[in-house]
SETORVEX-424829 format. One record per atom (N, C-alpha, C): atom name; x, y, z. Coordinates in steps of 0.2 Angstrom, whole numbers, plus 5000, padded with zeros to 4 digits. Layout:
// SETORVEX-424829
<pt atome="CA" east="X" north="Y" up="Z"/>
...
END
This chain:
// SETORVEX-424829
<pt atome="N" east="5568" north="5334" up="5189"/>
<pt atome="CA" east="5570" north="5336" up="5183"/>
<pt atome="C" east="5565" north="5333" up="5177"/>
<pt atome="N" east="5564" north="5337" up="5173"/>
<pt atome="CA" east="5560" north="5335" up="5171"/>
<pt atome="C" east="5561" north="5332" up="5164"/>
<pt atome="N" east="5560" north="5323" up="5160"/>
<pt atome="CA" east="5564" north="5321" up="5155"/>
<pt atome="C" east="5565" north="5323" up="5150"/>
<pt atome="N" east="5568" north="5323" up="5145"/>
<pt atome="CA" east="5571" north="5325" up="5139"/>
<pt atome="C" east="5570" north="5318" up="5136"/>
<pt atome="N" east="5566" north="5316" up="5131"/>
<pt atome="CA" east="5564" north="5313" up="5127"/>
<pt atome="C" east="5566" north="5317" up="5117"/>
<pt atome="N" east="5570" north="5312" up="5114"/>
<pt atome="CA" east="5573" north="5314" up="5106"/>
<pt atome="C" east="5565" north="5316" up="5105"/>
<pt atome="N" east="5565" north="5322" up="5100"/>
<pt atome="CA" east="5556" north="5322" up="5098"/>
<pt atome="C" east="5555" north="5318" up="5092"/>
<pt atome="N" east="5549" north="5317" up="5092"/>
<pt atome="CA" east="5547" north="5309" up="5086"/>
<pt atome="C" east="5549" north="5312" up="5080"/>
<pt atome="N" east="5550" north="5319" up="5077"/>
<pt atome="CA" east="5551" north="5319" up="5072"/>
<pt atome="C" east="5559" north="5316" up="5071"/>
<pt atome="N" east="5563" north="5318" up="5075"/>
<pt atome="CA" east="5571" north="5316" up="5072"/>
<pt atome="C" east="5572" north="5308" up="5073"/>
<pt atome="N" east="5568" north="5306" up="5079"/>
<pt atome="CA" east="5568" north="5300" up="5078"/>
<pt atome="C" east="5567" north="5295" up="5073"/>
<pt atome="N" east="5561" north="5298" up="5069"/>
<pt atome="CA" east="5556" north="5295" up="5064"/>
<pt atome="C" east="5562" north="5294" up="5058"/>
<pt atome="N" east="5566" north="5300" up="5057"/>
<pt atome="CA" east="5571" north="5299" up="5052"/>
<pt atome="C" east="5578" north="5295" up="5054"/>
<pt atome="N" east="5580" north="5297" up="5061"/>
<pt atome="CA" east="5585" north="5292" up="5062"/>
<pt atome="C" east="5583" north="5283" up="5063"/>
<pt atome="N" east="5576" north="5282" up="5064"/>
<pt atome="CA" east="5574" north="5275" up="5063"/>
<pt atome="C" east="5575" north="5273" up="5054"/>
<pt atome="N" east="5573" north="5277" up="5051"/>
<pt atome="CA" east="5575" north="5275" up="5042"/>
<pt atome="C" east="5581" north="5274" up="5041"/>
<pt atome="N" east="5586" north="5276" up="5045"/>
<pt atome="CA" east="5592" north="5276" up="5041"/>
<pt atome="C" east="5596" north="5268" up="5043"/>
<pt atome="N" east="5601" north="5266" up="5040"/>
<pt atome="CA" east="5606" north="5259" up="5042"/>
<pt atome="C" east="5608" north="5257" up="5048"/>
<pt atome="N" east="5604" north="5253" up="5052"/>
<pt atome="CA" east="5608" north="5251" up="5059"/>
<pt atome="C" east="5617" north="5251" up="5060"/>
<pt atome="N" east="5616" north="5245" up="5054"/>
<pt atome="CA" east="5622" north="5244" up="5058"/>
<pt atome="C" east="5629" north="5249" up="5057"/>
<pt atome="N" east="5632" north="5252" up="5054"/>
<pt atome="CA" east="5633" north="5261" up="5051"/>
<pt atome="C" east="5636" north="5263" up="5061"/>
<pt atome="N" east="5628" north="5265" up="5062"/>
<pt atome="CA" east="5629" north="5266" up="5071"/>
<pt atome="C" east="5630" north="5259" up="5075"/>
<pt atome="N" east="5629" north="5255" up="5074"/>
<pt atome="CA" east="5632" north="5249" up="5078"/>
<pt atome="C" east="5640" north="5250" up="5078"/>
<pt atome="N" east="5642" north="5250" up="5073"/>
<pt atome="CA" east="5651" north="5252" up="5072"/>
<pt atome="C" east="5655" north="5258" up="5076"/>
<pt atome="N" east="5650" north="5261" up="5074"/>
<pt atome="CA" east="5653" north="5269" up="5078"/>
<pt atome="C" east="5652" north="5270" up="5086"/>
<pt atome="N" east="5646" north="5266" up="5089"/>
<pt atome="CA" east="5645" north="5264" up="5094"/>
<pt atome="C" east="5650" north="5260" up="5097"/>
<pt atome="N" east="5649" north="5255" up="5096"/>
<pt atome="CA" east="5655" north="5249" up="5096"/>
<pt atome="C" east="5662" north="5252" up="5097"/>
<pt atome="N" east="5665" north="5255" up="5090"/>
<pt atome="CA" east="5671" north="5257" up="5090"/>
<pt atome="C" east="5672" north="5262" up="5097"/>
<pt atome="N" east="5668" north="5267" up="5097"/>
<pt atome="CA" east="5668" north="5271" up="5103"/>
<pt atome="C" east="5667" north="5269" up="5112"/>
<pt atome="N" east="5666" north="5263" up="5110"/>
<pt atome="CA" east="5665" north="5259" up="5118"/>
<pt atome="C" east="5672" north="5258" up="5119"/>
<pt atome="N" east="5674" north="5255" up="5113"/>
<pt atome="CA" east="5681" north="5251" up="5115"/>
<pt atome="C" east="5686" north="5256" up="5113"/>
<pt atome="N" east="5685" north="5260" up="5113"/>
<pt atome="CA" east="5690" north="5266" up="5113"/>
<pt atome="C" east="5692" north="5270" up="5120"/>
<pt atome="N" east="5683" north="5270" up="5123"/>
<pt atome="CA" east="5682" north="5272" up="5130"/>
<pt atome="C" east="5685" north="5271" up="5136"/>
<pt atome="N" east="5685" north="5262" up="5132"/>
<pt atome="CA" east="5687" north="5257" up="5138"/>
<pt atome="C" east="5693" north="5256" up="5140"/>
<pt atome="N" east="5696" north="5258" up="5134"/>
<pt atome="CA" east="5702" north="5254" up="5135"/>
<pt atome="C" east="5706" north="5248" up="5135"/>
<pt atome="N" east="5704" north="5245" up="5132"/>
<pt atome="CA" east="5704" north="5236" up="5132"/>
<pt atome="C" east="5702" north="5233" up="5140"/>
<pt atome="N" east="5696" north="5237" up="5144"/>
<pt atome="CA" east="5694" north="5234" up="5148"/>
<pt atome="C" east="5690" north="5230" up="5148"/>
<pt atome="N" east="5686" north="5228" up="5141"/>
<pt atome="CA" east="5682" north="5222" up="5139"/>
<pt atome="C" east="5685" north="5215" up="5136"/>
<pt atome="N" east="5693" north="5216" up="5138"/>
<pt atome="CA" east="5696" north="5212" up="5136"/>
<pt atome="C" east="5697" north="5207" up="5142"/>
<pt atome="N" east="5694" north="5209" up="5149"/>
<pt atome="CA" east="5696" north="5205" up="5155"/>
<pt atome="C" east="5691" north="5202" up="5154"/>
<pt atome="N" east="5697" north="5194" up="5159"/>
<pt atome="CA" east="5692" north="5188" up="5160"/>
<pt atome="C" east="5683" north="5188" up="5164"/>
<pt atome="N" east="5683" north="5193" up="5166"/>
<pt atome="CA" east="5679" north="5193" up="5170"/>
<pt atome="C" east="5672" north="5196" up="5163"/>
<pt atome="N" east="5675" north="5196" up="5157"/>
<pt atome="CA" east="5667" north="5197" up="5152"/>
<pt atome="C" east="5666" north="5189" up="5146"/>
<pt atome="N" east="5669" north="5186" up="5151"/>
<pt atome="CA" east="5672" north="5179" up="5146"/>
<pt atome="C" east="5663" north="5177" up="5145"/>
<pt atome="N" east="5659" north="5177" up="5150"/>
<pt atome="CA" east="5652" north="5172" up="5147"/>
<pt atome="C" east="5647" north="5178" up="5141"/>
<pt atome="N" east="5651" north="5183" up="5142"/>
<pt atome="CA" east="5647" north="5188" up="5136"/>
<pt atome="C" east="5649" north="5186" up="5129"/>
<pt atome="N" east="5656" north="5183" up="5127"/>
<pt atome="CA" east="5661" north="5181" up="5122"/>
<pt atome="C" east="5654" north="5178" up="5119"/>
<pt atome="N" east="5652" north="5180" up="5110"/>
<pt atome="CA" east="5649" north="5177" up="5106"/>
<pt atome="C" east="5642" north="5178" up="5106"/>
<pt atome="N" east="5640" north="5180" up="5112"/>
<pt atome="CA" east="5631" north="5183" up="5114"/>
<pt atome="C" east="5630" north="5188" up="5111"/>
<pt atome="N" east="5623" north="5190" up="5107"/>
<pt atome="CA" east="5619" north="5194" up="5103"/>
<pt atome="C" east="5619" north="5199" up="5110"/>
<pt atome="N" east="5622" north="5205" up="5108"/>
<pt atome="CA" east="5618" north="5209" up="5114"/>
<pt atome="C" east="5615" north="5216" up="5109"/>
<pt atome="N" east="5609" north="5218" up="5111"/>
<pt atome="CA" east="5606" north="5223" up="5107"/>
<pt atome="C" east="5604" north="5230" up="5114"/>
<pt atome="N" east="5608" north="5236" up="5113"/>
<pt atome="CA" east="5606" north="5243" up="5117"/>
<pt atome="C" east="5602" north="5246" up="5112"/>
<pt atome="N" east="5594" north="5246" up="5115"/>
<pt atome="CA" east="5589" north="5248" up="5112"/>
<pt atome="C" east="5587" north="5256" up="5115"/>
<pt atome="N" east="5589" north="5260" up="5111"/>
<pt atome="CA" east="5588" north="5268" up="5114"/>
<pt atome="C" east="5581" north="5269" up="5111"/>
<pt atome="N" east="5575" north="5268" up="5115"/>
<pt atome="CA" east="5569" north="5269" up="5113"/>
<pt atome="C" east="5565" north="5276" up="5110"/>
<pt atome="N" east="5567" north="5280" up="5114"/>
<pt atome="CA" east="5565" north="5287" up="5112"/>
<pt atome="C" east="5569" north="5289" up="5102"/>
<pt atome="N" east="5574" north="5287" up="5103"/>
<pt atome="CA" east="5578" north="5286" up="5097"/>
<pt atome="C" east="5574" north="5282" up="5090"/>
<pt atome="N" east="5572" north="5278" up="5094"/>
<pt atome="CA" east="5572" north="5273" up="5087"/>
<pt atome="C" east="5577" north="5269" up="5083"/>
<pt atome="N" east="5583" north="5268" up="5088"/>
<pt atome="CA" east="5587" north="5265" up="5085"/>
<pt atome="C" east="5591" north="5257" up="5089"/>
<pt atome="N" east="5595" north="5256" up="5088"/>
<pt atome="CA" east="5597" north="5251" up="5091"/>
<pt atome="C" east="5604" north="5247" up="5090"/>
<pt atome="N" east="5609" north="5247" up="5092"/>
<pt atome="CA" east="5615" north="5247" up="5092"/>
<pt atome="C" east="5616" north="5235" up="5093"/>
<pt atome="N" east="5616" north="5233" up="5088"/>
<pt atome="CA" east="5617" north="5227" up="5089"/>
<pt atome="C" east="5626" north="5223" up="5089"/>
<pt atome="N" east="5628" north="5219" up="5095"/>
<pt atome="CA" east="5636" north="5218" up="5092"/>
<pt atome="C" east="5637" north="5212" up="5099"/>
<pt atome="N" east="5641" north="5210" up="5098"/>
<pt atome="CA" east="5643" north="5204" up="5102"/>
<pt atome="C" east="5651" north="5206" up="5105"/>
<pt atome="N" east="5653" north="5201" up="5109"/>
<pt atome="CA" east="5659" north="5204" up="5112"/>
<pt atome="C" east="5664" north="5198" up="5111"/>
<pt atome="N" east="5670" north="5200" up="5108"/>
<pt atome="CA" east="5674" north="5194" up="5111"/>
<pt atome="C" east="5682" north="5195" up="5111"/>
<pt atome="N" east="5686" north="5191" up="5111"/>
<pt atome="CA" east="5694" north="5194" up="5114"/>
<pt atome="C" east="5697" north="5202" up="5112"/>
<pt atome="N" east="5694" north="5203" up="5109"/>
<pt atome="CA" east="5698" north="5209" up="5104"/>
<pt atome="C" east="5694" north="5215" up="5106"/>
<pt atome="N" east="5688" north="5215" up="5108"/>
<pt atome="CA" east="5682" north="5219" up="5112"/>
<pt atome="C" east="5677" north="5219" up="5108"/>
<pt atome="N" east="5669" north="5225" up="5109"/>
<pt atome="CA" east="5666" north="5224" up="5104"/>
<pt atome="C" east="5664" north="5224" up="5098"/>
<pt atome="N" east="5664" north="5220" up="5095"/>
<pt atome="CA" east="5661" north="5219" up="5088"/>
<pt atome="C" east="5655" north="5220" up="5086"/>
<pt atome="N" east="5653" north="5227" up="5080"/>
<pt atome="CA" east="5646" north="5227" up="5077"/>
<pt atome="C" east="5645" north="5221" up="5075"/>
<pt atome="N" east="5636" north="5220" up="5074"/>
<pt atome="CA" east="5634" north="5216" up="5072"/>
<pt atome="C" east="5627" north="5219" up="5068"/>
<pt atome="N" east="5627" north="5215" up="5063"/>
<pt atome="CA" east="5617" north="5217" up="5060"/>
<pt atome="C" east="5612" north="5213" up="5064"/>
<pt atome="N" east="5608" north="5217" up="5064"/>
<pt atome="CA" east="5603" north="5214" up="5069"/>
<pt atome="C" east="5599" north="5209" up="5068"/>
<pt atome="N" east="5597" north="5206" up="5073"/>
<pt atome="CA" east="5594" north="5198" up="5075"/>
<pt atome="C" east="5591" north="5199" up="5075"/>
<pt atome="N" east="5584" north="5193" up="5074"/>
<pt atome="CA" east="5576" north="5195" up="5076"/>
<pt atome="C" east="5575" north="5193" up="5085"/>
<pt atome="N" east="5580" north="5189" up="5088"/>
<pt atome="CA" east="5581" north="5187" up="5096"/>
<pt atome="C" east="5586" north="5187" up="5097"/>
<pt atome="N" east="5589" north="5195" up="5101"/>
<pt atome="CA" east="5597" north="5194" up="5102"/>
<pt atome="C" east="5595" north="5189" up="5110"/>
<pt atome="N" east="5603" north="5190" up="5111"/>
<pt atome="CA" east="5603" north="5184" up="5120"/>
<pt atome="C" east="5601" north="5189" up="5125"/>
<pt atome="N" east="5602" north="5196" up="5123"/>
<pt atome="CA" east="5599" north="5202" up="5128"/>
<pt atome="C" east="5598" north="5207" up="5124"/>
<pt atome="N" east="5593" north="5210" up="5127"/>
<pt atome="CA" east="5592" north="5216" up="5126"/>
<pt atome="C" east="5589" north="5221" up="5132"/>
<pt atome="N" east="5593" north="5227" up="5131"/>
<pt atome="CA" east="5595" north="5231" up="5136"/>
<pt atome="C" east="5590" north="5237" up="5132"/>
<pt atome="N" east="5586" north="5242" up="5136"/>
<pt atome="CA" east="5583" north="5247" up="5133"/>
<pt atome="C" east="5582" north="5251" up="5138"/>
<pt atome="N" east="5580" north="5257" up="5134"/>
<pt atome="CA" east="5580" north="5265" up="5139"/>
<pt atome="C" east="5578" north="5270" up="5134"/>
<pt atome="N" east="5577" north="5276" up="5138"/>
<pt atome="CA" east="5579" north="5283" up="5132"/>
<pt atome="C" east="5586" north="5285" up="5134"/>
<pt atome="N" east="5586" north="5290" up="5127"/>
<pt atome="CA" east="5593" north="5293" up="5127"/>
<pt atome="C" east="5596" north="5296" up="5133"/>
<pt atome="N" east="5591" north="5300" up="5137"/>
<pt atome="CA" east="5591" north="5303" up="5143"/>
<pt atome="C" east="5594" north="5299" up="5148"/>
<pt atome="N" east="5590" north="5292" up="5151"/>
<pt atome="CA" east="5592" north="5289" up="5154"/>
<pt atome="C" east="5600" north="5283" up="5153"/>
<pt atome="N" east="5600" north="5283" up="5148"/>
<pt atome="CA" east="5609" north="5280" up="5148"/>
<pt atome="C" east="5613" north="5285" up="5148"/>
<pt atome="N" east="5612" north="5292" up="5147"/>
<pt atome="CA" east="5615" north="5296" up="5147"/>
<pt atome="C" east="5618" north="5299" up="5153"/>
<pt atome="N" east="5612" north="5297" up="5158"/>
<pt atome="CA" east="5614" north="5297" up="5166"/>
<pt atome="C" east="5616" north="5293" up="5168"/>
<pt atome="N" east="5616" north="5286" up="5164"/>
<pt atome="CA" east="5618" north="5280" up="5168"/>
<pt atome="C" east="5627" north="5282" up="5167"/>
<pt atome="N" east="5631" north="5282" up="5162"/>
<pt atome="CA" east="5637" north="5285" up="5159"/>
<pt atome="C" east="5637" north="5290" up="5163"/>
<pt atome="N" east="5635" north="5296" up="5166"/>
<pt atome="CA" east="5636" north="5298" up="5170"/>
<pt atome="C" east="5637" north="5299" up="5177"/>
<pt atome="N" east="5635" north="5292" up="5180"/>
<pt atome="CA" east="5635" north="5289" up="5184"/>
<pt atome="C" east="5629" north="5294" up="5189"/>
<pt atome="N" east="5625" north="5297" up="5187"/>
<pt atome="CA" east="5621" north="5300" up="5189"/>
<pt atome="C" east="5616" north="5297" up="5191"/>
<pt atome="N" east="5614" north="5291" up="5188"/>
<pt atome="CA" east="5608" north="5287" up="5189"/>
<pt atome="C" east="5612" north="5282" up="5192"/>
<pt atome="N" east="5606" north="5276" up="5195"/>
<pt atome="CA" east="5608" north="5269" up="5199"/>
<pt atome="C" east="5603" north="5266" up="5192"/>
<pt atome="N" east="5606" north="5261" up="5190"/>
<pt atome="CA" east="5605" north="5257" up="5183"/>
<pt atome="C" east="5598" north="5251" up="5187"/>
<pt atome="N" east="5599" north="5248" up="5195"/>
<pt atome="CA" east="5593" north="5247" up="5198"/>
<pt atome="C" east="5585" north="5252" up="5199"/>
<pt atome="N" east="5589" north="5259" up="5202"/>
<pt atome="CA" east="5584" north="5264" up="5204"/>
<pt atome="C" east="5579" north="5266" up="5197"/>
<pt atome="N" east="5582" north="5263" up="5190"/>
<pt atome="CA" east="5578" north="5264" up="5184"/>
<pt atome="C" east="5577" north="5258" up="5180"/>
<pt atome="N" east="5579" north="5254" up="5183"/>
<pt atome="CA" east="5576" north="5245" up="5180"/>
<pt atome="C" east="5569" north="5246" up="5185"/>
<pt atome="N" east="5571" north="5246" up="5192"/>
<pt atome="CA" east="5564" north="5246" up="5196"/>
<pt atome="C" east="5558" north="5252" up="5195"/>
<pt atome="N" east="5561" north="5257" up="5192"/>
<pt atome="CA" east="5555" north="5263" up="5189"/>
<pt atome="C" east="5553" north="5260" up="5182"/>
<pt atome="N" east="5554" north="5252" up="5178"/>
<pt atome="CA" east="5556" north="5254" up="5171"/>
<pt atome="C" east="5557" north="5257" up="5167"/>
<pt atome="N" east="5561" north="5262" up="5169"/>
<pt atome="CA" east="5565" north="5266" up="5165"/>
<pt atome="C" east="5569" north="5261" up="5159"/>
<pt atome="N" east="5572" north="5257" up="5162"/>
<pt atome="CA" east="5575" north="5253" up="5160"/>
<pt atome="C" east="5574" north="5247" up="5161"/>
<pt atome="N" east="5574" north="5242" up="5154"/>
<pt atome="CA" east="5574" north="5236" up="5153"/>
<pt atome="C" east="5579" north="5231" up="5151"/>
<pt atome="N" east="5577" north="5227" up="5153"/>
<pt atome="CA" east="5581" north="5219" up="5150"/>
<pt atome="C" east="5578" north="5214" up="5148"/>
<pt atome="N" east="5576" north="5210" up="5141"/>
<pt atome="CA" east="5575" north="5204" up="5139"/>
<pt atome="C" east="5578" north="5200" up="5135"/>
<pt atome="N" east="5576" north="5193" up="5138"/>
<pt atome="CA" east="5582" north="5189" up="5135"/>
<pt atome="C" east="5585" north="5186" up="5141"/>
<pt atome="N" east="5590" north="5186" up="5141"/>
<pt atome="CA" east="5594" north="5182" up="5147"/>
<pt atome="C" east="5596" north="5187" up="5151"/>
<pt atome="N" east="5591" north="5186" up="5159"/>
<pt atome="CA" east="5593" north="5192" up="5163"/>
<pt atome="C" east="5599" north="5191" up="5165"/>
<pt atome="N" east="5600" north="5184" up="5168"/>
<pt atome="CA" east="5607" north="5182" up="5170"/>
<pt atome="C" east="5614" north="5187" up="5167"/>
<pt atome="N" east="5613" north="5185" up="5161"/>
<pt atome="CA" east="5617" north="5189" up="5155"/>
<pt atome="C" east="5619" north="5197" up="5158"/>
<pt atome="N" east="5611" north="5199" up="5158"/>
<pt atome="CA" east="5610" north="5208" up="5160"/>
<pt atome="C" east="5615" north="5207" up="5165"/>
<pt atome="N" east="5612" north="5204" up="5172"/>
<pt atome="CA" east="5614" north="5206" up="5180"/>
<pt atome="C" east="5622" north="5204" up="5179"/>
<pt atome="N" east="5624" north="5201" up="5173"/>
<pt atome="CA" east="5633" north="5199" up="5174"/>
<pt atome="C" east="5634" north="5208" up="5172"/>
<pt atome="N" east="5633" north="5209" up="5166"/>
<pt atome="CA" east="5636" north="5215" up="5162"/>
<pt atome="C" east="5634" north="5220" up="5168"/>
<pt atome="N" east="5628" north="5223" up="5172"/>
<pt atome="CA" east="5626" north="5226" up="5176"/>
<pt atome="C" east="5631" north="5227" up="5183"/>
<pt atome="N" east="5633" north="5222" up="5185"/>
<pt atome="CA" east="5636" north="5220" up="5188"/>
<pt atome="C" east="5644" north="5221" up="5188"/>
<pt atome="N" east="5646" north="5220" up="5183"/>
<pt atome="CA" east="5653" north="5219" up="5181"/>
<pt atome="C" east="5655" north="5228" up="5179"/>
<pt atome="N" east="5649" north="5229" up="5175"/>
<pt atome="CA" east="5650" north="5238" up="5173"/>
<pt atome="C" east="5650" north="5244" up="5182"/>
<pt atome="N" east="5645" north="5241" up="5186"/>
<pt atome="CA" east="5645" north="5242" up="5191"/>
<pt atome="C" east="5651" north="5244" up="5195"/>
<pt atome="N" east="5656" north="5236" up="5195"/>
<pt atome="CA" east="5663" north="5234" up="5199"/>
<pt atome="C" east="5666" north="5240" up="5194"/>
<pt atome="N" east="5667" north="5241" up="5190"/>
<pt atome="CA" east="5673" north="5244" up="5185"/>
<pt atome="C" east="5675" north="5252" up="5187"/>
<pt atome="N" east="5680" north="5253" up="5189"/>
<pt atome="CA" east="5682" north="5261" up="5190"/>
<pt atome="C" east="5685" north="5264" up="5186"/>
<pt atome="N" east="5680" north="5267" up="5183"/>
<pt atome="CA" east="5675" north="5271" up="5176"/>
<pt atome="C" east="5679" north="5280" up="5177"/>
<pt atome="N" east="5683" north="5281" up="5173"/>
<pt atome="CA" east="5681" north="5287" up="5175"/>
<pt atome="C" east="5678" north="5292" up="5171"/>
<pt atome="N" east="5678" north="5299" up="5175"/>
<pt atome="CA" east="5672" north="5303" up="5173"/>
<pt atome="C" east="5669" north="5304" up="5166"/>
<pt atome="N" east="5663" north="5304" up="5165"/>
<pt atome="CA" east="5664" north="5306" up="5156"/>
<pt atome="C" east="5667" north="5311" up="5155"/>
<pt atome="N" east="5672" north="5309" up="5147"/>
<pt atome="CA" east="5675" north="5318" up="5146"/>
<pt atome="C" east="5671" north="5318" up="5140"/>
<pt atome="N" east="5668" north="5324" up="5140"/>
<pt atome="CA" east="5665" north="5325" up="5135"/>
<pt atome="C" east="5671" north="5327" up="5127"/>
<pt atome="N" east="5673" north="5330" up="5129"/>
<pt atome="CA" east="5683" north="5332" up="5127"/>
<pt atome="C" east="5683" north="5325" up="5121"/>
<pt atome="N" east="5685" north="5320" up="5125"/>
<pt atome="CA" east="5685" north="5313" up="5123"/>
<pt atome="C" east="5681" north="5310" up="5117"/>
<pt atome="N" east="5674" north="5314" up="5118"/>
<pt atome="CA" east="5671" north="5311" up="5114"/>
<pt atome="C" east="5669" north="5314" up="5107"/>
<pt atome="N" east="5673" north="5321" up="5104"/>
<pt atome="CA" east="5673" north="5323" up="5101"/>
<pt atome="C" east="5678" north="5319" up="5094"/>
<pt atome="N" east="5672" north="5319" up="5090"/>
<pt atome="CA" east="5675" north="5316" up="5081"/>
<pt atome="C" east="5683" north="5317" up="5081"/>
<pt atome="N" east="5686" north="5323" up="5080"/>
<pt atome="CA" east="5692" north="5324" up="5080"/>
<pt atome="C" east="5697" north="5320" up="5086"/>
<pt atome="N" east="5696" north="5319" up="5091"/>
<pt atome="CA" east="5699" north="5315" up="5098"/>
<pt atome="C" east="5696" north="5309" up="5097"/>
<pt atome="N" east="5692" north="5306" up="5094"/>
<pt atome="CA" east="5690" north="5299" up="5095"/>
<pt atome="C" east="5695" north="5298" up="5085"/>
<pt atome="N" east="5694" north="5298" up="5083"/>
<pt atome="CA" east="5698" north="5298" up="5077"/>
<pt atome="C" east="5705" north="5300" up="5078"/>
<pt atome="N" east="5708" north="5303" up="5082"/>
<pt atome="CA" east="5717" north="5303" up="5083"/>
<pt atome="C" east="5719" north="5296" up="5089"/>
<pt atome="N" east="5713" north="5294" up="5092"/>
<pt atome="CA" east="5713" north="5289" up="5098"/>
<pt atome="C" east="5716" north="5283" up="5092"/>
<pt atome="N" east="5711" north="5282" up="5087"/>
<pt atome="CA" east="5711" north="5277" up="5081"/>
<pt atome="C" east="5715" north="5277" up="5077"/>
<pt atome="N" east="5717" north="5282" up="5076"/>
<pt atome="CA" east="5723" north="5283" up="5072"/>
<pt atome="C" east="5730" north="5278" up="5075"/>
<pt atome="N" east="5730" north="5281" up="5081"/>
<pt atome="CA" east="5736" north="5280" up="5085"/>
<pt atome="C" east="5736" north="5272" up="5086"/>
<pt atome="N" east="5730" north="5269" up="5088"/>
<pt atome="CA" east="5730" north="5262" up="5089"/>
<pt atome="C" east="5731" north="5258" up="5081"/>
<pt atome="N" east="5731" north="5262" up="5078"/>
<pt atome="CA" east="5730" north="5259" up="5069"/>
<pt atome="C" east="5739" north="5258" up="5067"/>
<pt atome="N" east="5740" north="5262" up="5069"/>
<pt atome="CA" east="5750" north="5264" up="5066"/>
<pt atome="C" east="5754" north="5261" up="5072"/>
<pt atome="N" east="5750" north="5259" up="5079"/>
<pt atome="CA" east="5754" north="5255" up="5083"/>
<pt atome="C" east="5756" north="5249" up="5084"/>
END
């Protein structure tokens, strides 16, 4: 298969635009995904660490830390404690579960700097987690906003 890489031009404008805007929408979408799955003890040494998901082909970067309540955006840091990178492609298949998050750390497809330890806990722990299938359904503006809605009035 042959990669799908964003073209430089929408990149180019999506890197102009406000980080953290998409850090929120990100974030809020995780923890929507999740299900207060990132409320378990087992993510307690992530609580308070800069993590930055650097989608390269993009140009952009989703900055946010994690702690009791799940995760929280954040503006970006000159050295978070991690940082996680790839193209849009490749996380798309990691969410997938179509790729092995190894079989493209070891192609560098995908990186980690910063505190690997930090990476191999998250890698690890996302790994154990029983995930299920992406609904694409789910990730529609209208369904992720009735999801928020519901949690806002509860």
């Amino acid at each position: 298969m042959k990669p799908f890489l964003i073209p430089q031009s929408i990149s180019a404008l999506v890197s102009l635009l406000p980080q953290y805007p998409h850090a929120v929408i990100f974030t809020r979408a995780v923890n929507l995904a999740l299900n207060d799955r990132l409320r378990d003890e087992v993510w307690q040494p992530l609580h308070g660490k800069r993590v930055c998901i650097r989608v390269k082909d993009a140009r952009i970067a989703f900055h946010f830390t994690l702690d009791a309540s799940g995760m929280l955006a954040r503006h970006a840091v000159s050295r978070p404690d991690l940082t996680i990178s790839a193209s849009a492609q490749d996380f798309f298949l990691l969410a997938l579960r179509k790729e092995d998050p190894d079989t493209l750390f070891f192609g560098r497809r995908l990186l980690m700097e910063g505190d690997t330890e930090l990476g191999l806990l998250v890698k690890n722990t996302l790994d154990a987690m029983e995930l299920p299938p992406l609904d694409f359904h789910a990730l529609l503006p209208a369904h992720l906003l009735g999801k928020l809605r519901t949690r806002l009035l509860a």
